[in-house]
C-alpha positions in Angstrom: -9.1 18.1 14.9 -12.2 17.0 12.9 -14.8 14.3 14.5 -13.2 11.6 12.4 -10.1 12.1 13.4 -11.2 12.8 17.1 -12.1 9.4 16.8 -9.2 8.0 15.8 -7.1 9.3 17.9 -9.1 7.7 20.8 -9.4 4.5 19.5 -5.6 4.0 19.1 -4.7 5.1 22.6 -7.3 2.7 23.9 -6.4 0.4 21.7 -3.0 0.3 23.4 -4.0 0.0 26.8 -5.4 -3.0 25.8 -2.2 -3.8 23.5 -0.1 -3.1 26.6 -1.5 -5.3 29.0 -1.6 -8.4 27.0 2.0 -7.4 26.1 2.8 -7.1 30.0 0.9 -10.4 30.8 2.7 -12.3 28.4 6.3 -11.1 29.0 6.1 -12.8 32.3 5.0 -16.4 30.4 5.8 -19.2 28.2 4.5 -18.1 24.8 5.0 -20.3 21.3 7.8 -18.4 18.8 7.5 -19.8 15.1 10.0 -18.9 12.1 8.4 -17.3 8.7 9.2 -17.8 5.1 11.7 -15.1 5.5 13.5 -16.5 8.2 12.3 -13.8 10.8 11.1 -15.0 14.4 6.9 -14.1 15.1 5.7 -15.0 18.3 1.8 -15.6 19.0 1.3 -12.4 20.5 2.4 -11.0 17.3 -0.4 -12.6 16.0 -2.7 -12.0 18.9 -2.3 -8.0 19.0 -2.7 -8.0 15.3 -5.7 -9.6 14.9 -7.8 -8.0 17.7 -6.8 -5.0 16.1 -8.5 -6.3 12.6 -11.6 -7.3 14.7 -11.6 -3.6 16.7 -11.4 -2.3 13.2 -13.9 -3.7 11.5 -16.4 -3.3 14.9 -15.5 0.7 15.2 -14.4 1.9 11.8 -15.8 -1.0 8.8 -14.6 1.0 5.8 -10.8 1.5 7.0 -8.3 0.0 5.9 -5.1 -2.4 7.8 -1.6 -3.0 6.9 -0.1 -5.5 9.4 3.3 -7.2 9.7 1.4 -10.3 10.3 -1.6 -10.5 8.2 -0.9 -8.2 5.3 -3.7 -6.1 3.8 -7.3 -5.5 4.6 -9.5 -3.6 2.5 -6.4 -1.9 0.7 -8.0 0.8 -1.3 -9.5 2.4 1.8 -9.2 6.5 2.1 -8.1 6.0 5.8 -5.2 3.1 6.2 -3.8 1.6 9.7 0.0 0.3 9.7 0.5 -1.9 12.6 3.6 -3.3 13.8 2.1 -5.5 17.2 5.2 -5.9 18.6 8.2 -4.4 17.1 11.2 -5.8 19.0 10.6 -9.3 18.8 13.6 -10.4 19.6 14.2 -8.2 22.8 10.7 -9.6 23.7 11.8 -13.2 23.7 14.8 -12.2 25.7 13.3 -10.4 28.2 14.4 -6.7 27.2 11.6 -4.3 27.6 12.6 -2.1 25.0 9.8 -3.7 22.6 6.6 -2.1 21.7 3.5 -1.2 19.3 3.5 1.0 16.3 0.4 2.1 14.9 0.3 4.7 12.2 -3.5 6.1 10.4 -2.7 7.2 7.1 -5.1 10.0 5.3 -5.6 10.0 1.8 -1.9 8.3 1.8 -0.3 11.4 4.4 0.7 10.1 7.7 -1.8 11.5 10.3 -1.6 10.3 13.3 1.1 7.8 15.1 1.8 5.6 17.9 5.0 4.3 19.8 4.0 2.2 22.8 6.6 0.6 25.3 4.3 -0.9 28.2 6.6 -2.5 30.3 8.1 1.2 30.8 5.2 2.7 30.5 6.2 5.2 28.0 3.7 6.0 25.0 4.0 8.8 22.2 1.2 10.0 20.7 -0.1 12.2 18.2 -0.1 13.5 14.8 -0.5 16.1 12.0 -1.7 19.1 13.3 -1.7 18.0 16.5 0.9 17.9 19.8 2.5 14.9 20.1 3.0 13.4 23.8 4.9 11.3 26.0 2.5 10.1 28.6 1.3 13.8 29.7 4.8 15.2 28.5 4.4 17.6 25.3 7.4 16.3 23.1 9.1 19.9 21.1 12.2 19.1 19.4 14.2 22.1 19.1 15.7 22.4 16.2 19.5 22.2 17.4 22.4 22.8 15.1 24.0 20.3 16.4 27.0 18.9 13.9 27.5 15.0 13.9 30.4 15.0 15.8 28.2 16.1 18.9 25.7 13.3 18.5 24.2 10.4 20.4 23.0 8.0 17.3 21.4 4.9 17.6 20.7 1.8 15.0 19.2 -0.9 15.9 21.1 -3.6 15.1 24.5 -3.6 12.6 23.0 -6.8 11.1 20.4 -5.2 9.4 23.2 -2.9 7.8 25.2 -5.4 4.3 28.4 -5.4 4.0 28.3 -2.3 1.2 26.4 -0.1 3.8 28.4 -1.2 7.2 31.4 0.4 5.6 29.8 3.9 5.7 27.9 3.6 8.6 31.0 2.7 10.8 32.7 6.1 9.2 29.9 7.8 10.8 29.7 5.6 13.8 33.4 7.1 14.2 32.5 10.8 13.6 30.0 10.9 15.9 29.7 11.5 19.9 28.8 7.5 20.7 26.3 5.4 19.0 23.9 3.0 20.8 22.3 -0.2 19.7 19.5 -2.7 20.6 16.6 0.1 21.6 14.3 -0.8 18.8 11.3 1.4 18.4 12.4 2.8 22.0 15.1 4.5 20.5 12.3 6.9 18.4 11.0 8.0 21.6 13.8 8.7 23.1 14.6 11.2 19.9 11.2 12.8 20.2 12.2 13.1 23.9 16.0 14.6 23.0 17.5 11.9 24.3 18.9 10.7 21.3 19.8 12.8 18.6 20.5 10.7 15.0 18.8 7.2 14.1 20.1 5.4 10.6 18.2 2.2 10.0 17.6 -0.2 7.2 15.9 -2.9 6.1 12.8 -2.0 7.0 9.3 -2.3 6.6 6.4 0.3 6.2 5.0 -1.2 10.0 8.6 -0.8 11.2 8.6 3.5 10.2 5.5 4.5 9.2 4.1 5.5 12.7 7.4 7.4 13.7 6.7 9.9 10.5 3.7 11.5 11.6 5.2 12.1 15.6 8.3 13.4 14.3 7.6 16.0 11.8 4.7 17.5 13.7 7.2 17.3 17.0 9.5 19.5 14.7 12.0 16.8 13.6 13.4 15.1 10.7 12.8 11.8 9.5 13.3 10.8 5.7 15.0 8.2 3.6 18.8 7.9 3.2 18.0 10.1 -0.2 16.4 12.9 1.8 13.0 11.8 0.3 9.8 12.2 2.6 8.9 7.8 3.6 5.9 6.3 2.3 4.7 2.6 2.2 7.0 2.4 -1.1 9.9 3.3 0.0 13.0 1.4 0.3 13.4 0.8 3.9 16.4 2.6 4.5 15.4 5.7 7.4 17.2 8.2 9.1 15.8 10.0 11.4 17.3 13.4 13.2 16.7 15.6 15.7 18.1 18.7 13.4 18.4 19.8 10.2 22.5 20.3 10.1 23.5 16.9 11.4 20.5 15.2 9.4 22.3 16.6 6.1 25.9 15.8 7.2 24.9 12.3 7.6 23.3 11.9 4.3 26.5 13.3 3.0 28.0 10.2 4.0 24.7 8.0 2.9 24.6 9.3 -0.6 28.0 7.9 -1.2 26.5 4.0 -0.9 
């Protein structure tokens, strides 16, 4: 781990603790819940957690780079790039679910270095990156490359409103194939694949703050996680993830994927 990155990877689990108790302070209040242009819910401690992350940024590390759901881009061109996500789950948030959390991804020269999934109500946080073991807590997170076929799978999307009507056909054929699927577990459901909980993820309609921190933790845990093409995610890409505990069920599903 060089210094820089050394660095890094102790400001973002700091930065957490600090994420995670405003998080669990505010869960138990009143807080004010807006509508954007785009007809998504954002709370204020959306806006809160993103913006003290700016100001820890620019105090610690000047010439990096943020991408946040909230406040878009900040010094763009940087070499080293944050993607923050201050709460992902807003919606289990507002109705009291504590499935919600942080993602926080530092991109390298464009590769996904290190990553962050932070659920502070249950306390759970994976961490870690390229080239380096990823945690739960204390917990080293392995995933062992199964050869699990889809029929033998636990799969979770989020929601089947973020699948259209073209998509929700083919999902539901694999929703059918497969062990059971579960829903509503947001970025929880991530963690609970690096911890082999959960076996096969299939989102869409997503954003680079909604993946970008589960690529890093993933591949270096010894998983999968791509797009529905097969093709490695980046802040480009299309917003369509699937993310797999093996290799044999990962392929099986984009079988059914490629036909959309």
């Amino acid at each position: 781990m060089t210094s820089i990155i050394k660095d890094c990877f102790s400001f973002l689990n700091n930065f957490a603790d600090e994420s995670g108790k405003i998080l669990k302070k505010k869960f138990d209040e009143s807080f004010k819940i807006d509508i954007k242009n785009d007809g998504s819910m954002v709370t204020e401690v959306d806006r809160m957690i993103e913006n003290l992350f700016l100001e820890k940024i620019k105090e610690e590390f000047s010439d990096h780079g943020v991408l946040g759901e909230e406040f878009g881009s900040y010094n763009k061109d940087s070499k080293f790039k944050w993607i923050i996500d201050p709460l992902d789950g807003t919606h289990s948030f507002i109705a009291g679910k504590p499935l919600f959390g942080t993602l926080i991804c530092l991109m390298v020269e464009k590769v996904p270095t290190l990553g962050l999934i932070d659920i502070p109500i249950l306390k759970e946080r994976w961490i870690g990156g390229k080239n380096l073991k990823v945690k739960k807590n204390k917990t080293l997170c392995k995933i062992n490359q199964n050869k699990k076929k889809l029929k033998e799978c636990i799969v979770s999307s989020t929601s089947l409103l973020m699948f259209n009507d073209e998509h929700s056909k083919v999902i539901k054929k694999i929703y059918e194939k497969v062990k059971f699927p579960v829903f509503g577990t947001d970025c929880y459901a991530y963690g609970l694949l690096l911890s082999g909980k959960i076996d096969l993820i299939i989102e869409a309609n997503m954003r680079p703050w909604d993946y970008m921190a589960q690529v890093p933790l993933i591949e270096e845990a010894g998983g999968i996680i791509t797009d529905w093409k097969g093709d490695s995610l980046n802040l480009e890409s299309c917003g369509q993830v699937i993310a797999s505990q093996s290799k044999s069920s990962h392929e099986e599903a984009l079988n059914y994927l490629s036909k959309i």
